[in-house]
Residue frames relative to the residue before (quaternion, step in Angstrom):
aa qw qx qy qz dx dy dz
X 1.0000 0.0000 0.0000 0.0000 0.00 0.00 0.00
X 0.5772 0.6531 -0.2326 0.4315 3.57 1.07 -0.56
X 0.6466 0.5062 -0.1318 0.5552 3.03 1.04 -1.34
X 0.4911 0.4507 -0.4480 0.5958 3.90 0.90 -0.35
X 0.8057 0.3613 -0.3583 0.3031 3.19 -0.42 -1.42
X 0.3501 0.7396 -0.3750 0.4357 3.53 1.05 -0.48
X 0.8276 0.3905 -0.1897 0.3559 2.90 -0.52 -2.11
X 0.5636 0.7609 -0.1851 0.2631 3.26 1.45 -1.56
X 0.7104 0.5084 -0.1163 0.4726 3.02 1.15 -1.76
X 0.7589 0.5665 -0.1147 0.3000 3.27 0.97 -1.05
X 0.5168 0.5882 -0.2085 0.5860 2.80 2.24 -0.72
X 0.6756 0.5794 -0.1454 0.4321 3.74 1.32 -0.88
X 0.5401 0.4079 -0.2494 0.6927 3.30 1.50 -1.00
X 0.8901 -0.0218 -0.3550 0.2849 3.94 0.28 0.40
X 0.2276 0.6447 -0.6197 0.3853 2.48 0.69 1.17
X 0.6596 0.4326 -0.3522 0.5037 3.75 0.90 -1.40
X 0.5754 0.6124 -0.4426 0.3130 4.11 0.70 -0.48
X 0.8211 0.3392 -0.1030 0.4475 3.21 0.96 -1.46
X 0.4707 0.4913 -0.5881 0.4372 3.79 0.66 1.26
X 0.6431 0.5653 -0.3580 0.3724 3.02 -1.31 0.28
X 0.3268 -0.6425 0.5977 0.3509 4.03 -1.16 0.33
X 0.3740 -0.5913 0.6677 0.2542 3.49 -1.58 1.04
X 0.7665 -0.4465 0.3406 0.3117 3.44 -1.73 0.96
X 0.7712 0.3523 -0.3216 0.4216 3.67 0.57 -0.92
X 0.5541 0.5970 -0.3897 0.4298 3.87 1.24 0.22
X 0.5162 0.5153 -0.3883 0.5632 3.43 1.70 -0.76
X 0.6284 0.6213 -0.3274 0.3345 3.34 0.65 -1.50
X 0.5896 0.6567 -0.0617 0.4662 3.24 0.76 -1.18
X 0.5881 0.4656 -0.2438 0.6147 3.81 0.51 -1.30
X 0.8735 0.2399 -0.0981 0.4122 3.14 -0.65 -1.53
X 0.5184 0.3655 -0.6119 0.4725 3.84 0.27 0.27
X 0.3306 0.7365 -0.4478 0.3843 4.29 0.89 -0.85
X 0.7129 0.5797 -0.0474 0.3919 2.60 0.05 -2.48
X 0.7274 0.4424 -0.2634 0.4536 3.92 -0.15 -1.01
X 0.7476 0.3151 -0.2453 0.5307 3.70 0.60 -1.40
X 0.5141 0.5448 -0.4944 0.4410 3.60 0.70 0.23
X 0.7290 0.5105 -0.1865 0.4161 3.12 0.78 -1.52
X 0.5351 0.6289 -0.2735 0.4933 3.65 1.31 -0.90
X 0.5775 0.5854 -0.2756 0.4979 3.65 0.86 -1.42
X 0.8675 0.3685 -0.1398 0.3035 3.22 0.25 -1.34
X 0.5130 0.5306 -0.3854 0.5539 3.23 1.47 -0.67
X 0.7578 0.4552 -0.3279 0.3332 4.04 0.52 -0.58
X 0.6513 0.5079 -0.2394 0.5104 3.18 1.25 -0.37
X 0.6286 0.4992 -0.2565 0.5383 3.77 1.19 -0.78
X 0.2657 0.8021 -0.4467 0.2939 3.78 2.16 -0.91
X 0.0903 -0.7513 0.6503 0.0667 3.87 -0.98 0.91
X 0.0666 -0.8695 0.4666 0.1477 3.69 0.16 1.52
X 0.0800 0.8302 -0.5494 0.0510 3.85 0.94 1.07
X 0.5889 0.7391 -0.0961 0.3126 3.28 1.67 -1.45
X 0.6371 0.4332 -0.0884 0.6314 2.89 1.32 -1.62
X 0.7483 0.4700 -0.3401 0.3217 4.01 0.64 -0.22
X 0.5097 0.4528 -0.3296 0.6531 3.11 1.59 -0.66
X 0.4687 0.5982 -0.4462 0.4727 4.00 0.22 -0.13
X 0.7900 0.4258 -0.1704 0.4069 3.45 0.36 -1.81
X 0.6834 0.5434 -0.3259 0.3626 3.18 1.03 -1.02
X 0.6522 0.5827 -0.3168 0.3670 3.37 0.97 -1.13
X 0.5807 0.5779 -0.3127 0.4806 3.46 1.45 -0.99
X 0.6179 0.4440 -0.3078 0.5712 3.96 0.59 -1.11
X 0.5728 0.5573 -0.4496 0.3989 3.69 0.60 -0.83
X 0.5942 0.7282 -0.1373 0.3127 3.23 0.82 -1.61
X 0.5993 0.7590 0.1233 0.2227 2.85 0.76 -2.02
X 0.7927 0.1655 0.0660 0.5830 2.59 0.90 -2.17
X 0.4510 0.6741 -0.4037 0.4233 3.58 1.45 -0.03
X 0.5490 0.7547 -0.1775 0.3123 3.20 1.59 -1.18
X 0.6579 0.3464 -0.1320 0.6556 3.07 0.98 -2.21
X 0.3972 0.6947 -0.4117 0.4360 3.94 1.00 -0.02
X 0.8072 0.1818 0.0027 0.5616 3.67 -0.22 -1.24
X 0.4869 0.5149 -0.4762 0.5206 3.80 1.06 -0.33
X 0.7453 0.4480 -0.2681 0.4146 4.16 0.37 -1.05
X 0.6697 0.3760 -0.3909 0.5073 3.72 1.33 -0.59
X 0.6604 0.4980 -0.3992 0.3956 3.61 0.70 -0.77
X 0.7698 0.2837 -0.3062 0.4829 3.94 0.97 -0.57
X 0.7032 -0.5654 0.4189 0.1017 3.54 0.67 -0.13
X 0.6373 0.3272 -0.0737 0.6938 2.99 1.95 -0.57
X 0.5413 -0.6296 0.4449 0.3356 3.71 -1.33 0.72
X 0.2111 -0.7669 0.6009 -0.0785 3.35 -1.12 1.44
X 0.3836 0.7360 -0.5477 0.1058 3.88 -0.68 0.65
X 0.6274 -0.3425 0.6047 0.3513 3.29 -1.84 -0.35
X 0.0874 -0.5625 0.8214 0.0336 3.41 -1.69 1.17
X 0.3860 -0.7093 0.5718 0.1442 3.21 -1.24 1.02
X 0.0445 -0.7859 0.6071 0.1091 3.63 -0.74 0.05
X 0.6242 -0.5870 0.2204 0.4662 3.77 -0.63 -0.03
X 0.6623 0.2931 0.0116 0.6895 3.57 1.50 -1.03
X 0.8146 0.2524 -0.1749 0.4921 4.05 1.07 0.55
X 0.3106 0.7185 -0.5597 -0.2721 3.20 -1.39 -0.77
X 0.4377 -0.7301 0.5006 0.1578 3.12 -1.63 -0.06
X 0.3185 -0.7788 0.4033 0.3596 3.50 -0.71 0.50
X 0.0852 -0.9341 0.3423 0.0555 3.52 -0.92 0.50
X 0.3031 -0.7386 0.5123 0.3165 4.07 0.17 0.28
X 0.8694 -0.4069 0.1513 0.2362 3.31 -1.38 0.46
X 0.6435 0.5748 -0.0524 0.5028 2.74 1.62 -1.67
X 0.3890 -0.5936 0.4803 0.5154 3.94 1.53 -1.22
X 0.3849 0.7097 -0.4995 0.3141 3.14 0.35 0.12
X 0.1778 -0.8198 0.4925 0.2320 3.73 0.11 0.98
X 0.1627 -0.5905 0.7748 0.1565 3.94 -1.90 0.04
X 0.5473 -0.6494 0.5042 0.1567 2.35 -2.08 0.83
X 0.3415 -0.7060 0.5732 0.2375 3.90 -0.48 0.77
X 0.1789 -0.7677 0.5865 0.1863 3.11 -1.31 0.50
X 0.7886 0.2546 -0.4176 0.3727 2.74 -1.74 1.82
X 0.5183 -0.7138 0.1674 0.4401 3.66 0.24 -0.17
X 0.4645 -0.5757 0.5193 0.4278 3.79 -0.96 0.33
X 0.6825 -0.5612 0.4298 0.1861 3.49 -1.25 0.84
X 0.1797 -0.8868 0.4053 0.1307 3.69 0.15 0.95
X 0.8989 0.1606 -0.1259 0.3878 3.69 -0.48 0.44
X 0.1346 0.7062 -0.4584 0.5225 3.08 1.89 1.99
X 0.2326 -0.6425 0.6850 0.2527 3.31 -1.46 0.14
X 0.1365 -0.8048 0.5737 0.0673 3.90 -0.85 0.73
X 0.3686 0.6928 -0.6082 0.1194 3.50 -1.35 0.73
X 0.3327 -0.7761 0.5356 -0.0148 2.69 -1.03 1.21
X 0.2254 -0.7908 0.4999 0.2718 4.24 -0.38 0.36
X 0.5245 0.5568 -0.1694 0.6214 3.14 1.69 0.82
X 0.4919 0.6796 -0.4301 0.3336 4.04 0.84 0.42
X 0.5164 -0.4831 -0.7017 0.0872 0.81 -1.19 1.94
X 0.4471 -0.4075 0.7431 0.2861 3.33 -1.98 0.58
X 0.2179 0.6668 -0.7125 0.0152 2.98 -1.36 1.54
X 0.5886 -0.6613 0.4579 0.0814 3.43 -1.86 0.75
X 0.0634 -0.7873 0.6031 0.1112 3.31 -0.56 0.65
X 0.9777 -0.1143 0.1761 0.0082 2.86 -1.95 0.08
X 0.5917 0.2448 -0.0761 0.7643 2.59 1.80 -1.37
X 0.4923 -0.6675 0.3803 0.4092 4.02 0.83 -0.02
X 0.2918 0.7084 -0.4985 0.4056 3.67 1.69 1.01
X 0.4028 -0.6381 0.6272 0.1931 3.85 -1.25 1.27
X 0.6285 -0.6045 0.2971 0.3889 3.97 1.37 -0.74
X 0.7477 -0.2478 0.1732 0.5913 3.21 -0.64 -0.65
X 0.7884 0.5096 -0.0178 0.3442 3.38 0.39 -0.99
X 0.3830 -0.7375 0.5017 0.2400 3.88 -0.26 1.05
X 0.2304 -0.7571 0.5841 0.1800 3.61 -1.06 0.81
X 0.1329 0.7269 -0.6636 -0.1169 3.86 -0.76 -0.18
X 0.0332 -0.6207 0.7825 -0.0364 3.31 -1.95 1.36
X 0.4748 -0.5891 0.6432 -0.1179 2.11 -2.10 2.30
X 0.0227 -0.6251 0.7780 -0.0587 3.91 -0.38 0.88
X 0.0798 -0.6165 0.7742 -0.1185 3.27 -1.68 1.20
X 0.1696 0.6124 -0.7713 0.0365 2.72 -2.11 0.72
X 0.8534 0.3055 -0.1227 0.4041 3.28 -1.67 0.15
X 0.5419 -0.4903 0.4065 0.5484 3.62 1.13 -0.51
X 0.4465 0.6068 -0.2673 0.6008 3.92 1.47 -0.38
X 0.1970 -0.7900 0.5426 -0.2066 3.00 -0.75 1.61
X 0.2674 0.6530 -0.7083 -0.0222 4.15 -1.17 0.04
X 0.5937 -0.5655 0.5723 0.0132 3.16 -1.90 0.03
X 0.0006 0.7266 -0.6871 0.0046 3.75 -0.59 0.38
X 0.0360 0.7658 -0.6098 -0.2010 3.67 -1.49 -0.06
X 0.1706 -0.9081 0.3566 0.1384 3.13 -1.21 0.23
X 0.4103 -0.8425 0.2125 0.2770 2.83 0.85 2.09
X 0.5500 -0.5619 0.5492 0.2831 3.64 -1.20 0.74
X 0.8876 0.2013 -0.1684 0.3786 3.33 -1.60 0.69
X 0.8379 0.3884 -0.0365 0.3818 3.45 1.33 -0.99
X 0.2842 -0.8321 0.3984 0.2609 2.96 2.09 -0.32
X 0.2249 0.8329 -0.4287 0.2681 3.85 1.36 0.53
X 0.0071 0.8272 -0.5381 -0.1618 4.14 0.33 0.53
X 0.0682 0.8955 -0.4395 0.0158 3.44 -0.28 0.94
């Protein structure tokens, strides 16, 4: 009769052992749980921030090849590429921008290159750059005759 109650007890004590999640299943869940959550935060990611960022930089940019053409006398601009640009003087001769060009943007420009003269005029003719990302889009122009970046 002992020996039941034993067996009894022992069956009960694991039974109470084995409910419940052990620590490295929790552990385990919720790490899941983060890279799911990580995924999604990047993909849901709203890159309005990052465009108004870029622009200001290209904005920049072109002021540069801007005051770089009145101060030297020679034509100064921006060559667009799809994933770059560069700054450049009449002749091709490239320059160095200062600070960095915005990395993982799409550029074009209906204007390429948008170059500057002398007086800091783009020419006859209005320019306008589209920088993209993400499917998120903005716009820059570059007013005709006045070289206005707006």
């Amino acid at each position: 009769m002992k020996t039941r109650k034993i067996k009894a007890g022992i069956v009960e004590k694991q039974k109470n052992l084995s409910s419940g999640f052990t620590f490295i299943e929790i552990i385990a869940v919720l790490l899941i749980v983060g890279i799911l959550s990580a995924i999604a935060m990047e993909h849901s990611m709203n890159y309005e921030a990052d465009l108004i960022g870029a622009v200001e930089v290209v904005k920049s940019h072109l002021r540069y090849a801007q005051i770089k053409a009145i101060n030297s006398n020679r034509k100064w601009g921006i060559v667009f590429s799809p994933s770059t640009y560069t700054l450049e003087d009449e002749t091709s001769v490239t320059g160095v921008l200062p600070g960095d060009i915005p990395q993982g943007f799409t550029f074009s420009s209906t204007i390429n290159p948008i170059m500057f003269g002398s007086n800091g005029s783009p020419g006859q003719a209005s320019a306008t750059v589209n920088i993209s990302k993400g499917g998120s889009s903005r716009s820059l122009i570059v007013t005709r005759n006045t070289g206005f970046i707006k």
